[in-house]
C-alpha positions as CSV (number, residue, x, y, z in Angstrom):
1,X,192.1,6.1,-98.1
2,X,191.3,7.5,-101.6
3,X,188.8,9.8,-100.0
4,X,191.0,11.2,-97.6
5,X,193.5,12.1,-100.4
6,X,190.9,13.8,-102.3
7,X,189.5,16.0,-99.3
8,X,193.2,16.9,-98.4
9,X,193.0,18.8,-102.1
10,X,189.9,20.2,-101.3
11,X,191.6,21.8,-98.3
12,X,194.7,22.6,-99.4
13,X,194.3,23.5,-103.3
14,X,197.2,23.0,-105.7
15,X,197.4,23.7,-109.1
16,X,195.8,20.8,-111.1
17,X,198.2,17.9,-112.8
18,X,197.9,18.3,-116.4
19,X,199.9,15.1,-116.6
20,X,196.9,12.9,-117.4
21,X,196.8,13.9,-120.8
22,X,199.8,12.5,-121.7
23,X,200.1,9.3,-119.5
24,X,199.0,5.9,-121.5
25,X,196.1,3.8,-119.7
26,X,197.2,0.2,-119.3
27,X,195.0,-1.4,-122.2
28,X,194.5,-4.2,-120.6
29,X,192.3,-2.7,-117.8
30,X,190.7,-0.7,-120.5
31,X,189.8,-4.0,-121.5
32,X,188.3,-4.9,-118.7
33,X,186.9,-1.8,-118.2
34,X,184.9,-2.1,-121.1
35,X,183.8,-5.9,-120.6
36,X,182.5,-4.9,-117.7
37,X,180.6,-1.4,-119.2
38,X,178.9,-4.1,-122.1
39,X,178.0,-7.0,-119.2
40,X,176.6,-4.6,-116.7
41,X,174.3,-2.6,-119.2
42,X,173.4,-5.5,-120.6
43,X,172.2,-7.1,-117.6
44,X,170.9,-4.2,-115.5
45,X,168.6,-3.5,-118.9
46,X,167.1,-6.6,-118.2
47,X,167.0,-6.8,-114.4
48,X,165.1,-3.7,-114.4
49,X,163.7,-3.7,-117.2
50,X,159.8,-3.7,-115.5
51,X,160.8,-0.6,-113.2
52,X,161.8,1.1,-116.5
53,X,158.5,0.6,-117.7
54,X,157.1,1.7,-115.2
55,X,158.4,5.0,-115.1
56,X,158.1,5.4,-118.5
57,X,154.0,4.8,-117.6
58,X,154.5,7.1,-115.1
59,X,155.9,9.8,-117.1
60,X,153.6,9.6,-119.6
61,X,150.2,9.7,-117.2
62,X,152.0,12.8,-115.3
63,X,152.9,15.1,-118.3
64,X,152.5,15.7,-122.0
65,X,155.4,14.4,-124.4
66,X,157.8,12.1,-124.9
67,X,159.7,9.6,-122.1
68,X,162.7,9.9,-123.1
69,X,165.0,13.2,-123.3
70,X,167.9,13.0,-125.9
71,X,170.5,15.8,-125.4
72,X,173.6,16.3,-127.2
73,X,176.9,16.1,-124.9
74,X,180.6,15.9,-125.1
75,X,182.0,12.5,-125.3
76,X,185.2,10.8,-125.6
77,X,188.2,13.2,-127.4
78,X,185.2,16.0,-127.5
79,X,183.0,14.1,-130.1
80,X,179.4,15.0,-129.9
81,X,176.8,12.1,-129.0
82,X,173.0,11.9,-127.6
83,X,172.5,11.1,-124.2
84,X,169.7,9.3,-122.8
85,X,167.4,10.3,-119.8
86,X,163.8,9.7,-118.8
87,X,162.5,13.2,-119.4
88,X,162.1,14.7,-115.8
89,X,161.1,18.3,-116.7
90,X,158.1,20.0,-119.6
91,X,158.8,20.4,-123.2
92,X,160.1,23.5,-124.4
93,X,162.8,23.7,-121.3
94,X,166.1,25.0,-122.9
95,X,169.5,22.9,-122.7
96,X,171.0,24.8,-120.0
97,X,173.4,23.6,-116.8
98,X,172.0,22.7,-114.1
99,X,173.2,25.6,-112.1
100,X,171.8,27.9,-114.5
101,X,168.7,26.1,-114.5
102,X,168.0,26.5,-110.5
103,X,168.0,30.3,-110.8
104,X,164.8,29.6,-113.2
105,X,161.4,28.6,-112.0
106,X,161.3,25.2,-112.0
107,X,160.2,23.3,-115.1
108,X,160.7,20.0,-113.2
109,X,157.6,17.6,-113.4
110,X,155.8,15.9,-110.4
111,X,157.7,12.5,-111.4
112,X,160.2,14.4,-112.9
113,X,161.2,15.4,-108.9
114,X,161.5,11.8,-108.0
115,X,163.0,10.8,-110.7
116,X,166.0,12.9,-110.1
117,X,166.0,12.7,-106.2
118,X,166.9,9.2,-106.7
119,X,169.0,9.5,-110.0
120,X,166.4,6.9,-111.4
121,X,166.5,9.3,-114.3
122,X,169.7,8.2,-115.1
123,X,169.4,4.9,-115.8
124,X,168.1,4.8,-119.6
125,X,172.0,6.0,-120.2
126,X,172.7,2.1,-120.1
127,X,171.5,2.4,-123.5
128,X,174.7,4.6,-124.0
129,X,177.0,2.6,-122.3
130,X,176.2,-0.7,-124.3
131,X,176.6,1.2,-127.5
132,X,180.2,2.4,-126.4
133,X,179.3,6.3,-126.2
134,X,179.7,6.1,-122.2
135,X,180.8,4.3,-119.5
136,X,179.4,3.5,-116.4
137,X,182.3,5.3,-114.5
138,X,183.9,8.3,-115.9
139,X,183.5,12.6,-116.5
140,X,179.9,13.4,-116.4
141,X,179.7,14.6,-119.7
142,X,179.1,17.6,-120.5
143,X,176.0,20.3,-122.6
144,X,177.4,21.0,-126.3
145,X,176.9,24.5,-125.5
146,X,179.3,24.3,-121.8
147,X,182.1,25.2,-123.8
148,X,183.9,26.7,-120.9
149,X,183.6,23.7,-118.9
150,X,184.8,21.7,-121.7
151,X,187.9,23.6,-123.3
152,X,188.5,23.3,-119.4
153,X,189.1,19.4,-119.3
154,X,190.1,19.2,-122.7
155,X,193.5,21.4,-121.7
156,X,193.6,19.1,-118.3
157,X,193.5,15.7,-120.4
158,X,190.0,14.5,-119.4
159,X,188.1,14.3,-122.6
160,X,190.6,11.3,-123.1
161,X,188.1,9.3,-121.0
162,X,184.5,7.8,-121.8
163,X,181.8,9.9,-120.0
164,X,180.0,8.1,-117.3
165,X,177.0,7.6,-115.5
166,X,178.5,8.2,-112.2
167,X,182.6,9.7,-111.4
168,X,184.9,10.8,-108.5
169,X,182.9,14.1,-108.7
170,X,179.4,12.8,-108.4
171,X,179.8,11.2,-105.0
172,X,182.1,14.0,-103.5
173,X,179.4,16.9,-104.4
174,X,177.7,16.2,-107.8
175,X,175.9,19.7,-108.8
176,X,177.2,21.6,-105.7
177,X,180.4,21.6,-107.1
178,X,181.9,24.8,-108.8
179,X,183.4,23.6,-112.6
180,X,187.5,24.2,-111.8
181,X,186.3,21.2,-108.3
182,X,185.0,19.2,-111.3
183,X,187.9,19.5,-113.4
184,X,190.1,19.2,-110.4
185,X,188.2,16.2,-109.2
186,X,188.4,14.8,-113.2
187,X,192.2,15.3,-113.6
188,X,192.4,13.4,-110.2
189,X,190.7,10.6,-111.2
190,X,192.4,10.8,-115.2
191,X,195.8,10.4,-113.0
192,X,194.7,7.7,-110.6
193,X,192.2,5.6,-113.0
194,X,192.9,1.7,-112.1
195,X,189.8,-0.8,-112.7
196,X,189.0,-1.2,-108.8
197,X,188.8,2.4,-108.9
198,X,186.1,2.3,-111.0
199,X,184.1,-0.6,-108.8
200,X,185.1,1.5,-105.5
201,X,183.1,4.5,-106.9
202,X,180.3,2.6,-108.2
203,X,179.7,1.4,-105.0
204,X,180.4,4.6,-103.2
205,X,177.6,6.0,-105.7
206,X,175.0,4.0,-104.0
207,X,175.7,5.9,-100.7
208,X,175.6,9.4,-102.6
209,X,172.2,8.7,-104.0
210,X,170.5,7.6,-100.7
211,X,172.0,11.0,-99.1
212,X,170.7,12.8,-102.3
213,X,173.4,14.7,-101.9
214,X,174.0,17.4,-104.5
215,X,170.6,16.5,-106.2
216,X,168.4,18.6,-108.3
């Protein structure tokens, strides 16, 4: 049902609903939201603790330099924070968008290819989410220097929310999507947040990553 909303905006495109900005999140499912970010991470880190290893091993036997990449992005009310990622491409490769960076010649590692085919190089944000900087549903957030992008949600409300791992606009598109469908898609979710919302998308994220859809 929410999906068929969603791809009736994509067809018929209205202008965006600045209203989430101003509308007050039930705290209680904030709450919750939160309990569930600190559980999750906290388990997950454990659960898959060996594959992280693992790929960190792999990293390191495929490619000078460190295994993790730290990156500053745009959290919550457009504070800065570090992000965390197994490092999927050389040293030296500027901080610049992913559609920017596929006009380049690729800088992406052997593992580093895998890594993001299957989003594994995602997962050492956990490390964010148990610290509070993200969630593990929310805006993807955004470079320090996609200031476009970002004045973009801040005027639309979205920078009200933690950043996540995964959103609404990662499983209808992720990078194939044009920054006014992310803001759109954003906004959309801002306006329609509820906690089973989030647990409806992580699931739906699941399917998105198998398809590799909108992968880089």
């Amino acid at each position: 049902m929410i999906a068929a909303v969603w791809e009736d905006k994509m067809n018929n495109p209205v202008k965006p609903d600045r209203s989430c900005q101003k509308r007050r999140q039930p705290q209680a499912g904030l709450l919750f939201k939160r309990v569930t970010d600190l559980a999750l991470s906290t388990i997950l880190f454990v659960l898959l603790a060996p594959i992280l290893i693992a790929i960190a091993l792999c990293i390191k036997l495929d490619s000078h330099g460190p295994c993790l990449f730290r990156q500053r992005r745009i959290g919550l009310n457009g504070s800065f924070f570090e992000i965390y990622k197994f490092r999927t491409m050389f040293t030296g490769t500027p901080d610049l968008p992913t559609d920017e960076m596929i006009k380049r010649p690729s800088p992406i590692t052997r593992i580093g290819q895998l890594l993001r085919k299957t989003s594994l190089d995602e997962l050492p944000q956990l490390i964010n989410v148990f610290k509070g900087e993200m969630s593990l549903v929310g805006p993807r957030p955004a470079l320090y220097n996609q200031t476009e992008l970002t004045a973009k949600r801040q005027a639309h409300g979205v920078l009200q929310f933690p950043p996540g791992i995964t959103g609404w606009a990662q499983i209808n598109g992720r990078d194939n999507l044009s920054d006014d469908v992310k803001v759109d898609a954003d906004t959309w979710y801002c306006n329609n947040w509820s906690y089973w919302l989030d647990w409806r998308i992580l699931f739906a994220t699941g399917r998105a990553v198998i398809s590799k859809r909108g992968a880089f």
